[in-house]
N, C-alpha and C positions, 0 to 999 in steps of 0.2 A: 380376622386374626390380628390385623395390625391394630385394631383397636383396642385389642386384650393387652397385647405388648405394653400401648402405650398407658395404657394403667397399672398398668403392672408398676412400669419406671417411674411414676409419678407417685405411686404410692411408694415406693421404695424412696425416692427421693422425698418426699413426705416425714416419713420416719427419720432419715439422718437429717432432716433439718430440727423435729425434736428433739433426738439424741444429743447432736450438739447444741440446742438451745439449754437442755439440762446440764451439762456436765457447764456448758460457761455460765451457767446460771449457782450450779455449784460451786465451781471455785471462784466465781468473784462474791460468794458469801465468803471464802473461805479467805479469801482475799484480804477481807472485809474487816474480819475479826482478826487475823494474824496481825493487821496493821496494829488495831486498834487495842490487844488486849493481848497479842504476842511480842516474840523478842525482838521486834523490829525499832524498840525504846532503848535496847541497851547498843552501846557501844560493843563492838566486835572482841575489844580482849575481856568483858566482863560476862558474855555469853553462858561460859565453862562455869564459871564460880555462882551464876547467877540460877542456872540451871541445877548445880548441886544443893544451894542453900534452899532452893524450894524444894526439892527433893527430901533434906531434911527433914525443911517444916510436916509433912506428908508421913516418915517417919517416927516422928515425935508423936505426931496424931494418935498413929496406928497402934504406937503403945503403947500412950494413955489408954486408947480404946480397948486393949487387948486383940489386936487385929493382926500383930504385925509377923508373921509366920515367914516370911520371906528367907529368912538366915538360915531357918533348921531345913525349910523343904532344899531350900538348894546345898548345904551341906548333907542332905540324906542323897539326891543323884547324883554328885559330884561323888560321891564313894562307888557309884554304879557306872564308871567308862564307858563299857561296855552298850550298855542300855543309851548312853548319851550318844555314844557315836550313832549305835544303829537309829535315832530317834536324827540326829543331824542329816545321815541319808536320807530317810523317809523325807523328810521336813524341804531338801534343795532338790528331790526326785520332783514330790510332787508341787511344789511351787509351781516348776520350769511344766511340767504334763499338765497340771492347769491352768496355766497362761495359755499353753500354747493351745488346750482342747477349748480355751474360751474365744 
């Protein structure tokens, strides 16, 4: 029996040494790239501004493209309160029910 135990623990210990070998494995990719290709070039008060002018850019795209639907979809559920609040509930219900069922 003790020998079942102790396999048991070792493969368990096994698995969270993957677990967290992926997830540091993950974020120092993420790491990686924020440095290198995120906001971490701009100075702290140019952030806001720098952040909207690519947004822009993105914008502009989408209407050249005929993409950019953004304005109307959200001007048609902002006429629907009702539907927005009840979809805000759903939305912080089940956030918080599945974090906590994971």
């Amino acid at each position: 029996m003790g020998d079942v135990t102790a396999e048991i623990e070792r493969e368990h210990r096994t698995v969270l040494i993957k677990e967290f070998a992926i997830i540091g494995s993950f974020y120092f990719l993420y790491s990686l790239t924020r440095n290198r290709f995120g906001s971490v070039h701009i100075s702290g008060t140019d952030i806001p501004m720098n952040a909207f002018h690519n947004a822009m850019k993105i914008i502009q795209l989408e209407r050249a493209l005929g993409l950019f639907h953004e304005e109307s979809i959200q001007e048609w559920f902002l006429a629907h309160r009702h539907f927005l609040q009840a979809m805000n509930t759903y939305y912080g219900t089940a956030h918080f029910a599945v974090t906590l069922g994971v």
